[in-house]
N, C-alpha and C positions, 0 to 999 in steps of 0.2 A: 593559551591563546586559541581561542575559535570563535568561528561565526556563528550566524545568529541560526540555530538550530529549529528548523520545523520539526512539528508531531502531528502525530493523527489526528489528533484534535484540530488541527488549520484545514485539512483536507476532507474532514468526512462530509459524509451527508448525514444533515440530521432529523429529516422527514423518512422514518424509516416504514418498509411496507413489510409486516406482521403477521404470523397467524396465531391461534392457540391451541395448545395441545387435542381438543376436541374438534378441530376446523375440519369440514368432511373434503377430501380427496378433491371432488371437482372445485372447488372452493380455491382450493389453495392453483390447481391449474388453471382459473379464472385470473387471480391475482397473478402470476404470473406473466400470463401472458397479457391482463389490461396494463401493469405496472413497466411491462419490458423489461422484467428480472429472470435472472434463474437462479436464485436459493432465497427462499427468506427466513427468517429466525422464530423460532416458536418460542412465543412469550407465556409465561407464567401472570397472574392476576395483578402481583406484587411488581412485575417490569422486570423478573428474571428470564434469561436467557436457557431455556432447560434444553434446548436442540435447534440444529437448521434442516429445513427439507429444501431438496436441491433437484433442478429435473433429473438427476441421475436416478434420484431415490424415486420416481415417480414414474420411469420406461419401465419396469418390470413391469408393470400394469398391463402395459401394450407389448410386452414381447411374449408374455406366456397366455396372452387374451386366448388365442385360439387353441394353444397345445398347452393344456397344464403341465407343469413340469413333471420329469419324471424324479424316477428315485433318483439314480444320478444326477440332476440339476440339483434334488434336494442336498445331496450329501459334500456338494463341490460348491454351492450356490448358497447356503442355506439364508442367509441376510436377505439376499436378492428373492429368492424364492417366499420369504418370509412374507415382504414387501407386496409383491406379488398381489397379496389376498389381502391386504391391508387398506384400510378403508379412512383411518383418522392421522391427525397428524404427528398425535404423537407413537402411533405406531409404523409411519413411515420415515419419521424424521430418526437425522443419525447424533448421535448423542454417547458422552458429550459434545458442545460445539466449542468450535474453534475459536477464540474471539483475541482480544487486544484493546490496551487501554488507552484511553484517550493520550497518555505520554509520551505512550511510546514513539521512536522514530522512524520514521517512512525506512529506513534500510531494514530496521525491523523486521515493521507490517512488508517489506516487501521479501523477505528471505522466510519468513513464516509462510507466505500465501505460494514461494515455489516450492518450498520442503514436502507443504501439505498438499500440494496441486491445486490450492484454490483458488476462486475470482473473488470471492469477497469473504469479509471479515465482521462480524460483528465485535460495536464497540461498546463495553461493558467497566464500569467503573467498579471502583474497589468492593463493591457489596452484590456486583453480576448485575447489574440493573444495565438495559440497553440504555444507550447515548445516543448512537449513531452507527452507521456505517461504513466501511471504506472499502474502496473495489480498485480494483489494477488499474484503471482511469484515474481516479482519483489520486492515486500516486504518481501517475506523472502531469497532473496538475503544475506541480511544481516545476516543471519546463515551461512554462509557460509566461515565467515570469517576465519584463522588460529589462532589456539588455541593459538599460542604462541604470536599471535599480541594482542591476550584477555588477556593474562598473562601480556604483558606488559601494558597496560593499566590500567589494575587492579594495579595494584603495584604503575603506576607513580600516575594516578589517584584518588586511595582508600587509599593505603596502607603508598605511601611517604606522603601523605598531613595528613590521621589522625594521624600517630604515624609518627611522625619525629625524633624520638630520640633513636627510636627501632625498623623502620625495618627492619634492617637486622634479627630480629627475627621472622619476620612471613614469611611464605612461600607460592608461591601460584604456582598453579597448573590449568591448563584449560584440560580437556581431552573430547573430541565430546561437544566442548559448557558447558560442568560442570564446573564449577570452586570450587575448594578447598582451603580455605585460614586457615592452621594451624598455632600455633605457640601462646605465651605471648607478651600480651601489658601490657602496666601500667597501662589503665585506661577499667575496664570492660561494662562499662554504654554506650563506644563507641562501643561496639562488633555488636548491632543489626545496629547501623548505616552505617558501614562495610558492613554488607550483604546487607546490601536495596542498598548503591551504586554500588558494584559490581554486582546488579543485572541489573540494571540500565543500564549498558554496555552496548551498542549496540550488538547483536551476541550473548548473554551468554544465554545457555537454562535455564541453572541453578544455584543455590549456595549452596553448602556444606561448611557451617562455623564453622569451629571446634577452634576458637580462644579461647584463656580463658585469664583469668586476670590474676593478680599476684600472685605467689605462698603464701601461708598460710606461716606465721612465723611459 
């Protein structure tokens, strides 16, 4: 039993802003900053994903502008330092990139994007060819859903499947992503399994489960 499961695919963006491996330096800090990004994907002729450059990969420029590094930045530094003097994209972009496929599920794309420290994700189908993108915004798109669309979910999902022969006794209620499920079942042992699926929900902040079993002779 579970609900109806989102993937990256429901959430990305799929106008994505691009450079290619040859893209020069200001170029890419043009897009950037007209697009309101900070990393974009370097794309290959074919629609592969060969690197992302990210403004991280792009401050060395402006930190050793006035002091070229020394040896020691070189021998502690040397990527950063590399970058430094690096002029195109694909010698500033890091590589390989990170990406995720359009299947995957938002818990996923979102325990990848804190494992790796990143904001965004390029999204690459079985052959590496970009699709799309998806960014820590886009993941919680999905809060965003209407509370009544949680409510009915909860019910067809949780509520018609465990207790089929009594829900019209339970009630449920979504208000800002809370869900509230009151009301008598028959079988009390089912109650915590209730709450772990309505939690489950795609969109639901929370669960308040006030179920109880059957009344005491």
């Amino acid at each position: 039993m579970t609900s109806t499961r989102y993937t990256v695919n429901d959430v990305m963006t799929e106008t994505v802003v691009t450079v290619t491996p040859d893209t020069e330096f200001k170029e890419i800090a043009d897009a950037m900053e007209r697009w309101k990004v900070t990393a974009v994907p370097v794309v290959e002729d074919r629609g592969s994903v060969v690197g992302v450059v990210s403004e991280a990969d792009l401050l060395p420029k402006e930190e050793f502008h006035e002091h070229p590094p020394g040896m020691i930045d070189q021998m502690r530094r040397l990527g950063d330092t590399a970058k430094a003097g690096s002029v195109r994209a694909e010698e500033l972009m890091t590589s390989p990139a990170i990406t995720i496929e359009p299947g995957a599920s938002l818990p996923q794309a979102a325990r990848l994007m804190a494992d790796r420290r990143i904001k965004r994700l390029p999204v690459v189908d079985a052959d590496g060819r970009l699709k799309g993108i998806v960014s820590r915004a886009d993941l919680l798109k999905i809060f965003l859903r209407p509370d009544d669309d949680l409510a009915a979910e909860i019910r067809r999902e949780v509520v018609d499947r465990l207790f089929p022969d009594s829900h019209r006794d339970v009630k449920v209620g979504v208000t800002w992503g809370v869900a509230m499920l009151t009301g008598r079942v028959p079988d009390a042992s089912l109650i915590p399994v209730a709450a772990r699926l309505a939690q489950s929900v795609e969109g639901v902040v929370s669960v308040d489960c006030r179920l109880e079993g059957p009344a005491s002779a």
